[in-house]
N, C-alpha and C positions, 0 to 999 in steps of 0.2 A: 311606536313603542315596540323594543324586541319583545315577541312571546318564547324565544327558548329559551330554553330552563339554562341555568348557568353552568351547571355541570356539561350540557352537553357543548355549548358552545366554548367552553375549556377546552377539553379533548380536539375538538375541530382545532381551534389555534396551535396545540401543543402538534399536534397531525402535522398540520401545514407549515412548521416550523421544521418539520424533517427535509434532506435535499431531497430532489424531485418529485415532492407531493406537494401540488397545486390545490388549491381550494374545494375543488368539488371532488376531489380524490378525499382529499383531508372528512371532510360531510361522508362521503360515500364509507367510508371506513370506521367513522363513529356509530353513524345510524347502523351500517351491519354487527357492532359490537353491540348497539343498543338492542336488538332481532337476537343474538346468539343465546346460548344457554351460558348463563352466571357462571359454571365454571370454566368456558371457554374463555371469558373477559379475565378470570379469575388467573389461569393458567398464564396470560397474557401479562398483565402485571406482574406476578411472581416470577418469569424470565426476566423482564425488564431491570425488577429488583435486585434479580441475582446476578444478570448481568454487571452491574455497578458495582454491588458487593464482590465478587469473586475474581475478576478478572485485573491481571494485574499487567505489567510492562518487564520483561525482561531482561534483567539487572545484565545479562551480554549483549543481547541481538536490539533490544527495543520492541523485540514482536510482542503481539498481546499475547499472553498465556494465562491458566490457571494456576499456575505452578511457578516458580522461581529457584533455578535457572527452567525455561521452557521447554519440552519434549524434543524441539531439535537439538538446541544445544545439548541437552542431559544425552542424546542418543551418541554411545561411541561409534554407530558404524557409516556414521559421516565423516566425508572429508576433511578435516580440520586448515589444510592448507590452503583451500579456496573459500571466500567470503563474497556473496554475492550482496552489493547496494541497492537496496530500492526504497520506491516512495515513502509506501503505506504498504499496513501489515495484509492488505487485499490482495499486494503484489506477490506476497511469498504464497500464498493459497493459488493464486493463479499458473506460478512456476513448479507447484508441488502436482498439481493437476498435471504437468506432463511426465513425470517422475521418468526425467531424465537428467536432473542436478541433483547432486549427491553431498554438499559442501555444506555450508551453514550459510546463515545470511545478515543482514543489519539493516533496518530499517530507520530511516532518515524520520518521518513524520513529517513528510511536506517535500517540499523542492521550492528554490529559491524563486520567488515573487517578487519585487519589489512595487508593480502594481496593486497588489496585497498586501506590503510592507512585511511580506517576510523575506529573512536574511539569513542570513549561515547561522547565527547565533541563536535564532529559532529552531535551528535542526540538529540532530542528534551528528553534529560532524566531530564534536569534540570528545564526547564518550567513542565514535570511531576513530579517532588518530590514538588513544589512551589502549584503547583495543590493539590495534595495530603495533605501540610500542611496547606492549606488554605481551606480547604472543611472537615473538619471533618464530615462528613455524608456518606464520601466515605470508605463501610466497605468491598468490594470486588473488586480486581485487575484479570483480567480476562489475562494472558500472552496470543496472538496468533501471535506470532512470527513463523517465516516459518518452516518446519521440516529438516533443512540443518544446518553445520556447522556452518555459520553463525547468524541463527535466535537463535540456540540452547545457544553460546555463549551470545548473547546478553540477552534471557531470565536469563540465570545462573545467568549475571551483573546483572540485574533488582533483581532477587532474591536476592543478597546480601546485595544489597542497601536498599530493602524496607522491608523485614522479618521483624527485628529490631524495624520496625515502629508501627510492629502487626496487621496488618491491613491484612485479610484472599488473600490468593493469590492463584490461579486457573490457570491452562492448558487446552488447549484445547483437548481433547480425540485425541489421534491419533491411526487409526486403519487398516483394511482392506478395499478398496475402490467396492463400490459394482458390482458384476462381476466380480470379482478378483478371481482367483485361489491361495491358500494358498502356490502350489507348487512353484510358481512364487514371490513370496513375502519375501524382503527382513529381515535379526534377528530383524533390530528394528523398522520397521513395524509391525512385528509377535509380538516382546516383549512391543510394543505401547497399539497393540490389544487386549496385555492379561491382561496389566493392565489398561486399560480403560473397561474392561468388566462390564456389570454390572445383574441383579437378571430380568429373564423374566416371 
């Protein structure tokens, strides 16, 4: 017969339901919620909450925002002529982190799987071709789709579709990671490397 209480053994499953929280991570994180002070759990919830409630997807880009249109889009002192593609709205925080792109961007929500069953029609391609023919000022597509089978697929799709259009389309360099040993380095890492080199 289980003796815990039902409440906690909720929480554990809803935990362990999160990606990368395994079981005793999921336990480990209840019981310290269950130890904290009431408004820390309380605090907890009420983000959760408002998460849900306030955040919304932006009616240009697809990034999450609180606002619609989003802070990048809304900001004029962005590039409007380059548009940078990626996965997940984690990708545009990770590129803002080098605050060395200055353009806007369009988040896909996925990349194409078909071992997942997803397909182009799960992804934000079609609100990006509607984009693209309604912005004619937009003269660079910046692919940053992930370096894996599936980003690489989805860029090729992307390329098909919008070549055609003429409008300049761009990859992201992919190269050696710094600190890296070349011995250690996978052909198309090495073959990424050599053809993103450039004149120093």
């Amino acid at each position: 017969m289980d003796t815990t209480p039902r409440a906690v053994t909720r929480l554990i499953e809803e935990f362990h339901r999160l990606p990368g929280i395994g079981p005793k991570t999921a336990q480990r994180l209840t019981f310290y919620l269950l130890r904290a002070p009431k408004e820390q759990a309380q605090a907890l919830s009420e983000a959760l909450a408002h998460l849900k409630e306030r955040i919304t997807t932006c009616a240009i880009c697809a990034n999450i925002a609180e606002e619609n249109p989003c802070a990048i889009c809304r900001d004029d002192g962005r590039d409007r002529s380059i548009v940078c593609i990626v996965e997940e709205p984690l990708d545009v925080l990770a590129i803002e982190r080098t605050r060395e792109y200055h353009g806007l961007y369009h988040v896909l929500h996925g990349a194409i799987s078909p071992v997942e069953g997803i397909g182009p029609d799960d992804l934000k391609v079609d609100e990006l071709l509607q984009r693209i023919k309604h912005n004619p000022g937009i003269m660079e597509l910046v692919l940053a789709t992930n370096p894996n089978v599936e980003g690489e697929a989805t860029a090729m799709y992307l390329e098909r579709l919008i070549k055609p259009l003429g409008i300049r389309m761009t990859r992201l360099a992919r190269g050696l990671p710094m600190g890296g040993d070349l011995e250690y380095a996978d052909e198309i890492t090495l073959t990424r490397a050599l053809e993103g080199r450039r004149e120093v």
